[in-house]
C-alpha positions as CSV (number, residue, x, y, z in Angstrom):
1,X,113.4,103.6,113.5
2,X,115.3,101.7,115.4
3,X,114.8,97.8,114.0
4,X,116.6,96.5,117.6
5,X,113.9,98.5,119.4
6,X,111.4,97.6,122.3
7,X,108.6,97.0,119.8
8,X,106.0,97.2,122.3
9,X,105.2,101.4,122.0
10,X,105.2,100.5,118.1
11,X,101.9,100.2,115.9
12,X,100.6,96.4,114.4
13,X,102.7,97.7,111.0
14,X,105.6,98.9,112.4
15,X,105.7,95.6,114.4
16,X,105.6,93.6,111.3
17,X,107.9,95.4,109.3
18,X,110.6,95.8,112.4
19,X,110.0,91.7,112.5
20,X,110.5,91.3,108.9
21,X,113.6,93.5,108.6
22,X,115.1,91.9,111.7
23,X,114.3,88.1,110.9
24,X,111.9,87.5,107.8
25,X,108.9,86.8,110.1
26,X,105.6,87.3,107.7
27,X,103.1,87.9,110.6
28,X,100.0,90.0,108.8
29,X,98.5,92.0,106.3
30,X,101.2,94.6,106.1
31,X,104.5,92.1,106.1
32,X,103.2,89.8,103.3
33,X,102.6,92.6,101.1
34,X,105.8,93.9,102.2
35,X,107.8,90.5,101.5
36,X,105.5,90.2,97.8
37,X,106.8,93.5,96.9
38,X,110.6,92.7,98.2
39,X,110.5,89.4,96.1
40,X,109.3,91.3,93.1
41,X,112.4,93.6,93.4
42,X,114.6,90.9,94.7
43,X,113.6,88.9,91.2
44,X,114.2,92.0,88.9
45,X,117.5,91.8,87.7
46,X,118.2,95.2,87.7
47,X,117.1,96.7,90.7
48,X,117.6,93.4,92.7
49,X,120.9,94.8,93.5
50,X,119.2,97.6,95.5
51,X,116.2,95.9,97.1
52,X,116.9,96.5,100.5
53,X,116.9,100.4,99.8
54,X,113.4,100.2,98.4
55,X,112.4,97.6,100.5
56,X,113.3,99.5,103.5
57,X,112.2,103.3,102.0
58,X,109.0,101.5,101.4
59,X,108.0,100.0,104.0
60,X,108.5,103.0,106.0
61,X,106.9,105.5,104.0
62,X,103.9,103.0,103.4
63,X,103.8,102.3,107.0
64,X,103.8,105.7,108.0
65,X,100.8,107.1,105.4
66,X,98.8,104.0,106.9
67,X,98.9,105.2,110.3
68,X,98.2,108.8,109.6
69,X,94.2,109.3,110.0
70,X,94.2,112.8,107.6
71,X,94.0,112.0,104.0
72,X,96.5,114.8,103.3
73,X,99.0,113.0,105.5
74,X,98.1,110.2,103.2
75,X,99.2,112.0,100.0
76,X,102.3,114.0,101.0
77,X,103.9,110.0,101.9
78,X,102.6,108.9,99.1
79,X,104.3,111.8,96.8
80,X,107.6,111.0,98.8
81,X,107.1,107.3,98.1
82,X,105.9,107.9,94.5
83,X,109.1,110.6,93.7
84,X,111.8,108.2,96.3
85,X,111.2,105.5,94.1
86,X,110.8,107.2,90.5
87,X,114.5,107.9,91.6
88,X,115.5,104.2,92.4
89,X,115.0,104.4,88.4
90,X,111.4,102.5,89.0
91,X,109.6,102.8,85.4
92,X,106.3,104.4,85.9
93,X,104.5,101.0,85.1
94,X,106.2,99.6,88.2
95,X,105.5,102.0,90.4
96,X,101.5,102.1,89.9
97,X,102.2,98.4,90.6
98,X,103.7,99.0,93.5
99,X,100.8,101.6,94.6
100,X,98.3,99.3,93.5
101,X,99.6,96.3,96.1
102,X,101.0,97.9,98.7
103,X,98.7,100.8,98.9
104,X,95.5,99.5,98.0
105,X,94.7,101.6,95.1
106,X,92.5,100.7,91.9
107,X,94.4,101.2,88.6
108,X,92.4,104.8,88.3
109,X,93.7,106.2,91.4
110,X,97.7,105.0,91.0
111,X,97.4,106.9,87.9
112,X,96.5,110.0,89.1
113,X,98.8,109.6,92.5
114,X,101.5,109.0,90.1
115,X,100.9,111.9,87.7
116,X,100.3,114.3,90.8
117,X,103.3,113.2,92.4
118,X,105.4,113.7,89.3
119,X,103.8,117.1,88.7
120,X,104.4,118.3,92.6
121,X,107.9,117.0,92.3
122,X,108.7,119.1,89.1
């Protein structure tokens, strides 16, 4: 996606990221959860270095799986976003953090996402 794009064919979360990417703006539901999860990257001191990948891969990945209406949409992005960032060197303790804020999953369900992703991805 273009982030200098006419944003007016663009869904509410592709909006609010383009917005956040471009100038920081924090406009809704999907923007604050993306800025909480850039700000808990930005703050590690190891991947902090690399936010912007994962904030970017994320964002796009999540945005996308949001907008798809068939649940196995859904969970092909979220084994690309589960296996994209288990390569970033995310621990798996981070990333069923990550699912469970920015994906709205219980603790049960970023579990299993997780372990099926890994297991797909072997």
């Amino acid at each position: 996606m273009n982030l200098k794009t006419d944003v007016s064919q663009l869904t509410q979360a592709q909006r609010e990221m383009v917005a956040y990417f471009n100038d920081g703006t924090v406009s809704g539901a999907f923007s604050r959860k993306l800025a909480a999860a850039v700000a808990a990257v930005k703050a590690d001191a190891i991947r902090g270095g690399i936010y912007m990948t994962i904030e970017e891969y994320a964002a796009l990945k999540s945005a996308y799986a949001r907008e798809q209406g068939e649940e196995a949409g859904k969970e092909a992005e979220r084994i690309k976003t589960i296996t994209g960032l288990a390569a970033l060197d995310m621990s798996r303790t981070q990333i069923i953090e990550f699912l469970k804020t920015n994906m709205e999953l219980s603790e049960e369900q970023a579990q299993a996402a997780y372990d099926n992703a890994m297991a797909a991805h072997a």
